[in-house]
N, C-alpha and C positions, 0 to 999 in steps of 0.2 A: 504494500500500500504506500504509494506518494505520502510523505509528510507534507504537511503544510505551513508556510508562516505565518502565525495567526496574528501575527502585524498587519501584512498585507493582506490576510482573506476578507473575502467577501461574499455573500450569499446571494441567489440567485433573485431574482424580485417580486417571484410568486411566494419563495421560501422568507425574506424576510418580512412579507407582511403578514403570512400565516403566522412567524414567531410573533410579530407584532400585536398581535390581535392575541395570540395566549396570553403576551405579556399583563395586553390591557386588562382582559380578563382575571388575569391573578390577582393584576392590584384591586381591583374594584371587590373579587373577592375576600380579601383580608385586609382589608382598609385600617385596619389594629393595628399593623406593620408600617403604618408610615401618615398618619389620619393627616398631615400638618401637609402634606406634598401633594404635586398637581401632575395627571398623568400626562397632559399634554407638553409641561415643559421636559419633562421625560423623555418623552416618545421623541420632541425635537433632537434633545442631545442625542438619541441613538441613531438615529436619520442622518445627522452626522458624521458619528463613526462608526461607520461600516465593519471596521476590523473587532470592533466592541458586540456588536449585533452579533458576529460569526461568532464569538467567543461565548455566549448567551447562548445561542444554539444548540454548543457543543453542551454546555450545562444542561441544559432541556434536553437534548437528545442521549446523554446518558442518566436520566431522573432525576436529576437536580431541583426541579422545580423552581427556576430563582427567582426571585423579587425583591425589590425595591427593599430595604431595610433602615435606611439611613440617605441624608444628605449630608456634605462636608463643604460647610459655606467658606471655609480657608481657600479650597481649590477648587469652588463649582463643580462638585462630583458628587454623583446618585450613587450611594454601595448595594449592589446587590450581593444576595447571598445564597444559596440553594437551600430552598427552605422544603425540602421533600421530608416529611415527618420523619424517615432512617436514610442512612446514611446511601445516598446515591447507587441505583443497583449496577450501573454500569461502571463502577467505579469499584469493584469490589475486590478480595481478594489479593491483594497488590501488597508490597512490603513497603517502606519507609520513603528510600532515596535509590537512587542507581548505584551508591556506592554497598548499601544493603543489597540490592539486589546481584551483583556482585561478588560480594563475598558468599553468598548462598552456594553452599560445593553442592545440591541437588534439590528436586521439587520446586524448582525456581518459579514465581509466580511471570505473569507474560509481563509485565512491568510494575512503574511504584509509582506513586503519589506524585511524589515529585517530576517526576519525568511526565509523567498524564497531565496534571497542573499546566506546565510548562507548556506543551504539547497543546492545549487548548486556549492557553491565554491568559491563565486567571493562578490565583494564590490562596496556597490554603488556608484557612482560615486561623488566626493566631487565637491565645487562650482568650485573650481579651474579647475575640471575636464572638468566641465559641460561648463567652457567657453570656454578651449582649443578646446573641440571638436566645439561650435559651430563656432569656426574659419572654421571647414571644410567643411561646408554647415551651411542651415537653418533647424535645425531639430526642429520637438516637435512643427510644427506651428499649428495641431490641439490639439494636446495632451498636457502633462506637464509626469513630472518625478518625482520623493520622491528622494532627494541629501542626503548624510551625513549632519547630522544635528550636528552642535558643543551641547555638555552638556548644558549650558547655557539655550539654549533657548531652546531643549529636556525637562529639568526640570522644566520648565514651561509651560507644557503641548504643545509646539508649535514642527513646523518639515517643514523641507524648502523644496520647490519643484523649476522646472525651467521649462522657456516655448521659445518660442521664435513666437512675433507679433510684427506689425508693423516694423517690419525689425529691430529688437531687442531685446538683450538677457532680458529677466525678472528672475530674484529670491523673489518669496514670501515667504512666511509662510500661517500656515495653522493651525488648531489645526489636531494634529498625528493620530487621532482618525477617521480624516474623510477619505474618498474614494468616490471617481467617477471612471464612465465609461473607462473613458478620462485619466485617470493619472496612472502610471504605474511604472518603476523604468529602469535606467539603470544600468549596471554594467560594471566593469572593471576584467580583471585578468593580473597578469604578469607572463610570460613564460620566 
């Protein structure tokens, strides 16, 4: 399969306004998610950037669900985040970084977090991330996620994920190397 630059991609123009029309649709559905923001000046910035649009896509198109979560009036930027109630199903199964997946001597999963990330445009969501969103709901009660992992504990072979039981957020660690079923990544972009 061709990689792509998801700098430069673009999506076709029957394909971005079908995205667009979910998009709308999501927000208007969970309007809890963002009640202060307007969908149209939204839709403008995405109209925009084309390469932003492809990268939403790609969230949508592996279960991400993303929407609108936040604005960042510092840098005129809409945060979306993949707000699919567990952890993205197309996105499963995958170990930490390339350099985890790498050191795996067998049962290598087909890639990692980071690399898929990178590969579609967007970052995974930091711990900071991961608790603001789960202000919005309880997400990730069967699943867990792969977070930005600070260096630190990265260079110690370890990588943090986040779940939410017992009606509460958890952040582990993990060693980077491993994968389950169950654990997947979420992402962010800003528009």
């Amino acid at each position: 399969m061709k990689r792509v630059d998801p700098t430069q991609a673009a999506l076709a123009p029957e394909a971005a306004e079908a995205l667009l029309r979910s998009l709308q649709a999501r927000f208007a559905q969970f309007m809890q998610r963002h009640p202060t923001l307007e969908w149209a000046k939204i839709e403008a910035k995405l109209l925009a950037q084309p390469a932003k649009l492809w990268s939403l896509n790609e969230m949508e198109r592996t279960g991400g669900e993303p929407d609108v979560v936040g604005y960042d009036p510092a840098n005129d930027q809409y945060l979306f985040f993949d707000c699919s109630i567990e952890t993205p199903k197309g996105r499963r199964s995958i170990c930490y970084d390339r350099a985890a997946l790498n050191a795996r001597k067998e049962h290598k999963p087909a890639t990692s977090a980071q690399d898929m990330a990178a590969e579609m445009g967007i970052a995974l969501l930091s711990e900071a991330d991961y608790w603001a969103l789960q202000q919005l709901g309880a997400f990730d009660t069967k699943t867990s996620s792969w977070l930005q992992t600070p260096p630190a504990i990265r260079d110690l072979g370890g990588a943090l994920f986040g779940d939410y039981r017992y009606n509460h957020v958890f952040i582990y660690h993990s060693g980077a190397d491993s994968y389950y079923a169950v654990r997947g990544f979420r992402g962010l972009i800003r528009v």
